[in-house]
matplotlib code that plots the C-alpha trace (Angstrom):
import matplotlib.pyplot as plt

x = [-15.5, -13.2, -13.9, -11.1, -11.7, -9.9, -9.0, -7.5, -9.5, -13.0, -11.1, -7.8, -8.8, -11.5, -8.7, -6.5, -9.8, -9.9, -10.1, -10.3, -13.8, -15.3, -14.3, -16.5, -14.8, -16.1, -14.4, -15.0, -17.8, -17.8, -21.7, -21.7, -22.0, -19.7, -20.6, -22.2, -21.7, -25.4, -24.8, -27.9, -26.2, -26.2, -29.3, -31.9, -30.9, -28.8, -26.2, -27.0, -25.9, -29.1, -27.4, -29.0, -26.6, -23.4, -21.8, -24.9, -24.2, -20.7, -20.7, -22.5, -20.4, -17.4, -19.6, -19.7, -16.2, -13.1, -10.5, -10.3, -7.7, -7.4, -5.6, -5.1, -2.5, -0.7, -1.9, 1.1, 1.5, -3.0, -5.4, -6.5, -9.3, -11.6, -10.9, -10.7, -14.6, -15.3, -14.3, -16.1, -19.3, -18.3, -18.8, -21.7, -20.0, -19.0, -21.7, -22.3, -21.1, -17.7, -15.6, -11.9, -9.6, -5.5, -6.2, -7.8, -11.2, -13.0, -16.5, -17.9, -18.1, -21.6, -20.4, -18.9, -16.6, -13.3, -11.5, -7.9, -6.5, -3.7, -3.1, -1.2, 0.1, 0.7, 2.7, 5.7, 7.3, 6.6, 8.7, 10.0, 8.3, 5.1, 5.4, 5.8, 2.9, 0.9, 1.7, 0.7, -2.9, -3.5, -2.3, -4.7, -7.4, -7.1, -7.7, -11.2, -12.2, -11.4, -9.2, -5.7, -3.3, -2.1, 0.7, 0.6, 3.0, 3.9, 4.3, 5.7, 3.2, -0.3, 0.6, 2.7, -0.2, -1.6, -4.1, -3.0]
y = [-87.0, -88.8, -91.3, -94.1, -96.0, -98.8, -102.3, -104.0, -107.6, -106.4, -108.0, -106.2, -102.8, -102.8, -104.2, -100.7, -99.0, -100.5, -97.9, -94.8, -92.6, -90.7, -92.7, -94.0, -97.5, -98.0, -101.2, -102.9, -104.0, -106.8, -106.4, -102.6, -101.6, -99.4, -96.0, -96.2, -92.4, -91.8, -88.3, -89.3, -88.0, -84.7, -84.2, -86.7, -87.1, -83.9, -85.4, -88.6, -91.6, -93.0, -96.4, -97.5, -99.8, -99.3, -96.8, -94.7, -91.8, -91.5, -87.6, -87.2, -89.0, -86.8, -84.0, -85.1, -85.7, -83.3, -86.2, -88.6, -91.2, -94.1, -97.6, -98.7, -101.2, -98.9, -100.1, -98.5, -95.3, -95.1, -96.6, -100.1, -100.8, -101.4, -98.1, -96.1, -97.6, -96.2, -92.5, -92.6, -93.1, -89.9, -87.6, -86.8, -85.0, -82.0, -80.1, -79.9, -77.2, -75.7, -73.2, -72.2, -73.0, -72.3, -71.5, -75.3, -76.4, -77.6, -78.4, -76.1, -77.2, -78.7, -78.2, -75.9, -78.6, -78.7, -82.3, -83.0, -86.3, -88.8, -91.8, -95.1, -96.7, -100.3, -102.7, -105.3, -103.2, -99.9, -97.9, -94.4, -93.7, -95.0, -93.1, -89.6, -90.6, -91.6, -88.2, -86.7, -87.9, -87.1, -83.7, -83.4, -85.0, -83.0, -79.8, -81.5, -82.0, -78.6, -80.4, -80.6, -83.5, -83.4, -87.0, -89.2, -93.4, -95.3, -99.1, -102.3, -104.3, -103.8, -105.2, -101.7, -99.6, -98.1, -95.2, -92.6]
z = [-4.2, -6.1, -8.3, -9.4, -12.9, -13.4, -15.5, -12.9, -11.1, -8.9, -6.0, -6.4, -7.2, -3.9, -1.7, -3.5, -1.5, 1.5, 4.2, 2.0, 2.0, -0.5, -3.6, -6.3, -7.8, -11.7, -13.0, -16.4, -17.1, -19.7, -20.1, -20.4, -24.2, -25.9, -27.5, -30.6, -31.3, -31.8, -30.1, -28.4, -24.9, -26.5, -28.2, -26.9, -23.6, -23.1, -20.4, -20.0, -22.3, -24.0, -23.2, -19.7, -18.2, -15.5, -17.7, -18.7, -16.3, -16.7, -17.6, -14.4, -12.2, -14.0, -13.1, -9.0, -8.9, -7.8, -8.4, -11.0, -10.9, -14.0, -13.7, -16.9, -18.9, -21.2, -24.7, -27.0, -25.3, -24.4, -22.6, -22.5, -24.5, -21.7, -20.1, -23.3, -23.7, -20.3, -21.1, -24.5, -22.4, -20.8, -23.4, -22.0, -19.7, -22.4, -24.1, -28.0, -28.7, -29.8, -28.1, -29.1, -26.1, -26.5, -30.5, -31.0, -31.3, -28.0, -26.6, -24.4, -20.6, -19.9, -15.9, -13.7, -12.9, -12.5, -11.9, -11.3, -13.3, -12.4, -14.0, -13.6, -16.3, -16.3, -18.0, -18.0, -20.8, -21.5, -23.3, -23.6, -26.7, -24.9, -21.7, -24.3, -26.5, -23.1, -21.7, -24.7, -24.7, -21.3, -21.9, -24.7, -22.6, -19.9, -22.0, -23.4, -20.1, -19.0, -16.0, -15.0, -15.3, -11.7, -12.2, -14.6, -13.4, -14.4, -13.1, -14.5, -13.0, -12.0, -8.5, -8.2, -8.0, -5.1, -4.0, -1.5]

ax = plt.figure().add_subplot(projection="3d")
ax.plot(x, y, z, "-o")
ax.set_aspect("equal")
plt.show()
């Protein structure tokens, strides 16, 4: 399955799906809270975010998936702050505990899982520096979520993106 998260309009990002199978859309959701970083996911509710609304099995759905593709405005080289509030309520997806991965310091897999990322990048001026910083992040989020960064694009207007 893959499963596309993304900060673009409800009606624009499920006519990007329109005739494609076996995708899961998560879109913002301005009622969804935000993570209060009560590691709750990990010690009360081992996997699943002790926040019960849209986002509260996001390290399950991370789990399901083999694809993950993110839409998201390029905030200064990251995420939007929609979509970075998104993937903090996937934590859930890693497990507690510390593991040393390339000489740094990682969590330990909570899956056997193994997800390939691309992202597009959006923006009506993005610069170099952002597009290097951008790929920088994903690198390093990759490597926390024991995945690889297939493509990272990058668009100058959301109306550029499209799913293959």
């Amino acid at each position: 399955m893959r499963l596309v998260i993304c900060d673009l309009p409800q009606e624009q990002a499920k006519k990007l799906l329109e005739g494609k199978k076996d995708i899961e859309l998560i879109t913002c959701d301005e009622h969804a809270g935000t993570c209060i970083g009560c590691f709750g996911c990990w010690l009360l509710t081992p996997g699943r975010c002790v926040i019960r609304d849209s986002y509260g099995d996001m390290g399950a759905k991370l789990a399901a998936c083999s694809q993950l593709l993110i839409i998201s405005r390029c905030s200064y080289g990251g995420f939007s702050p929609s979509i970075k509030a998104i993937l903090d309520r996937s934590i859930p997806y890693l497990h507690p505990d510390f593991r040393i991965k390339e000489g740094e310091m990682h969590h330990k897999m909570r899956y056997k899982n193994s997800i390939k990322i691309q992202v597009c990048f959006y923006g009506d001026a993005i610069t170099k520096q952002e597009k290097k910083t951008a790929h920088g992040l994903l690198l390093a989020n990759s490597l926390n979520l024991g995945a690889e960064l297939e493509k990272v694009e990058f668009f100058s207007s959301m109306e550029g993106v499209g799913i293959q």
